[in-house]
C-alpha positions in Angstrom: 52.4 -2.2 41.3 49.0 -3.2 39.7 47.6 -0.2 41.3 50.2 2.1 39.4 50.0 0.5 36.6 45.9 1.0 35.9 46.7 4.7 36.7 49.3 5.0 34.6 46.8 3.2 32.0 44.2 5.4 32.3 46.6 9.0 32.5 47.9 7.3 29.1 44.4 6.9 27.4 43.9 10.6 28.3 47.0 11.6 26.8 47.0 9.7 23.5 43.5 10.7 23.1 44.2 14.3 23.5 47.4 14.1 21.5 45.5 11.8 18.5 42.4 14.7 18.3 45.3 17.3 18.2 46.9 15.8 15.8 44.1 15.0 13.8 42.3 18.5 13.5 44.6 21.1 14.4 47.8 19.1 12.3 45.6 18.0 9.9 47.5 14.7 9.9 44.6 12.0 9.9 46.5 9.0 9.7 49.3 10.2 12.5 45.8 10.3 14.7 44.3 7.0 13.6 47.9 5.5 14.5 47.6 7.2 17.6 44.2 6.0 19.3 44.9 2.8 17.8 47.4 2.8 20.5 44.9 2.7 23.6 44.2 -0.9 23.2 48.1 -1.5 23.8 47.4 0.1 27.0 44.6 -2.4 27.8 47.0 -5.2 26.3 50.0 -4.4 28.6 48.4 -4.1 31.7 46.5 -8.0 30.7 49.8 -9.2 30.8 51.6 -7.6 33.5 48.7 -9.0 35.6 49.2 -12.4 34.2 52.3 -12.5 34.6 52.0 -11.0 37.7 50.3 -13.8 39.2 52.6 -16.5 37.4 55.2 -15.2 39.5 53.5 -16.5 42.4 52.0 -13.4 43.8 48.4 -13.8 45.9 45.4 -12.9 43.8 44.2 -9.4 45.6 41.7 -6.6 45.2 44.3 -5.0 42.5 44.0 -7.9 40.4 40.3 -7.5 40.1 40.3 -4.2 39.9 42.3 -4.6 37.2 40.1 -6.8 35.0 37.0 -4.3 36.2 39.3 -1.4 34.3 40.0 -3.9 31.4 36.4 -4.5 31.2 35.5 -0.8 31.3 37.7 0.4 28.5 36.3 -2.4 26.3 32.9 -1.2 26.6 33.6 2.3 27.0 36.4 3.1 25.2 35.5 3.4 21.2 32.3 5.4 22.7 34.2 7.6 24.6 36.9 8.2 21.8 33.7 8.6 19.3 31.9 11.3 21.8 34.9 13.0 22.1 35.8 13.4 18.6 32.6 14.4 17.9 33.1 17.3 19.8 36.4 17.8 19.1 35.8 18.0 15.7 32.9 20.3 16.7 35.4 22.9 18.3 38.6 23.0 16.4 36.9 21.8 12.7 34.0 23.5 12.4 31.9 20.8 12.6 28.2 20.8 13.2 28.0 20.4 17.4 27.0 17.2 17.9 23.5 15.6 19.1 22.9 15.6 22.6 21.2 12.4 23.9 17.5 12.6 24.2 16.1 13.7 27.2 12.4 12.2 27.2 10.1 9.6 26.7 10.9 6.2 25.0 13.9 7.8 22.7 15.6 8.7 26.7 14.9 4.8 27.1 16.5 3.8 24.1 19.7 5.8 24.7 19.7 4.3 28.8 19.3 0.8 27.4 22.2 1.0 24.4 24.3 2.8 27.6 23.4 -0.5 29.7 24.3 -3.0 26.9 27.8 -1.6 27.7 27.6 -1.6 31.4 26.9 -5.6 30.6 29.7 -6.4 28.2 32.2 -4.4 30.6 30.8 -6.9 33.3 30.9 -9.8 31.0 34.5 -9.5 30.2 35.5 -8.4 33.6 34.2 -11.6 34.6 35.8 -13.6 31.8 39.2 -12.1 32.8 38.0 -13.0 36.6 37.3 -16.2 35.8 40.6 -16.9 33.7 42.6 -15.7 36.8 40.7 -18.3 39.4 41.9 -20.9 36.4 45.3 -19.7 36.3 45.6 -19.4 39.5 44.2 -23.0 40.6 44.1 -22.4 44.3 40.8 -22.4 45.3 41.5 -20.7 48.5 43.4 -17.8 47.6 40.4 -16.8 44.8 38.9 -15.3 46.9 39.6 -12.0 46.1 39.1 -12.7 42.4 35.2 -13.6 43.1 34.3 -10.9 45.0 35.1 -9.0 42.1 33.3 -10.7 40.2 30.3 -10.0 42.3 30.8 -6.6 42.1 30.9 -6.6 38.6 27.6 -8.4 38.4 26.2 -6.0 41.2 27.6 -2.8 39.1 25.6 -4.4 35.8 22.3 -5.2 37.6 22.1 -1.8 39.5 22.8 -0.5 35.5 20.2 -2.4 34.7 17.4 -1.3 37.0 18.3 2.6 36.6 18.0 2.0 32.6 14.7 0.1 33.6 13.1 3.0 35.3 13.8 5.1 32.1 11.6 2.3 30.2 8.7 2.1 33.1 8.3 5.5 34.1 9.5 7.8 30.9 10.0 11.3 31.3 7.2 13.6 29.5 8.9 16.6 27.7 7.5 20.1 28.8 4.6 21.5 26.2 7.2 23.5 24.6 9.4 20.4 24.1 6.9 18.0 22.6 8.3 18.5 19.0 11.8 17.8 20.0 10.4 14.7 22.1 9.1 13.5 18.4 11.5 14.3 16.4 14.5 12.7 18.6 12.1 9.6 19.0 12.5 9.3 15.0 16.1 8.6 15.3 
């Protein structure tokens, strides 16, 4: 039931992204599209409960529990960036909009970008492993947890890898080709 649930989560941040940009440039109706994406937190809301009350109803803590809180943890981190990139480009396409910056590709503005990309890989991990740790709690049993902190592990094991691929941005930057060395400058500005 989890399992269906986080799909049906995600298929329903897809859709009410798609139909809030649609709404907002080719209706024209900015406030129907704000209402809109301000329902992809519900999303996040509903399945926090039905997994709460999932497990109140006696049911063992499982790999679809964590997974669960992982999703929950993603969409935090994620979400409002995705939405943002999106529109971006959205508003790009269908608006008329200037076409919006790619990320940098060299040198310490590349690092930057890899490190502001990791921050998130860490708060998706930090409240996937506050929701985790609330479960073990709720839950009580010490030996049916088990589950719960192995997800846990991997969300720390997801962050650190993060980590050390946003690292190797840092300690061995990309140089830009000849021709790109004003581009490298200029996105380093920013």
């Amino acid at each position: 039931m989890i399992v269906g649930l986080i799909v049906a989560c995600e298929v329903g941040f897809w859709v009410l992204l798609a139909a809030g940009l649609a709404v907002r440039y080719l209706l024209k109706m900015r406030r129907a599209s704000v209402a809109l994406l301000l329902g992809e937190p519900l999303l996040e809301v509903v399945l926090f409960v039905v997994t709460a009350i999932d497990l109140r109803n006696g049911a063992k803590p499982s790999w679809e529990h964590g997974l669960a809180a992982l999703y929950i943890g993603f969409t935090v981190a994620y979400g409002h960036y995705t939405i943002r990139w999106l529109d971006g480009h959205a508003a790009h396409r269908l608006a008329g909009a200037p076409r919006p910056p790619k990320p940098p590709k060299y040198g310490l503005a590349r690092a930057r970008h890899e490190g502001r990309l990791w921050l998130r890989t860490a708060l998706a991990a930090a409240v996937a492993l506050a929701l985790l740790q609330a479960a073990v709690w709720y839950v009580g049993d010490a030996s049916g947890t088990e589950p719960l902190r192995s997800w846990q592990w991997t969300a720390l094991r997801v962050a650190g890898i993060h980590g050390v691929i946003a690292l190797t941005y840092l300690l061995f930057p990309k140089k830009a080709p000849a021709g790109d060395a004003a581009q490298g400058r200029t996105a380093a500005r920013r």
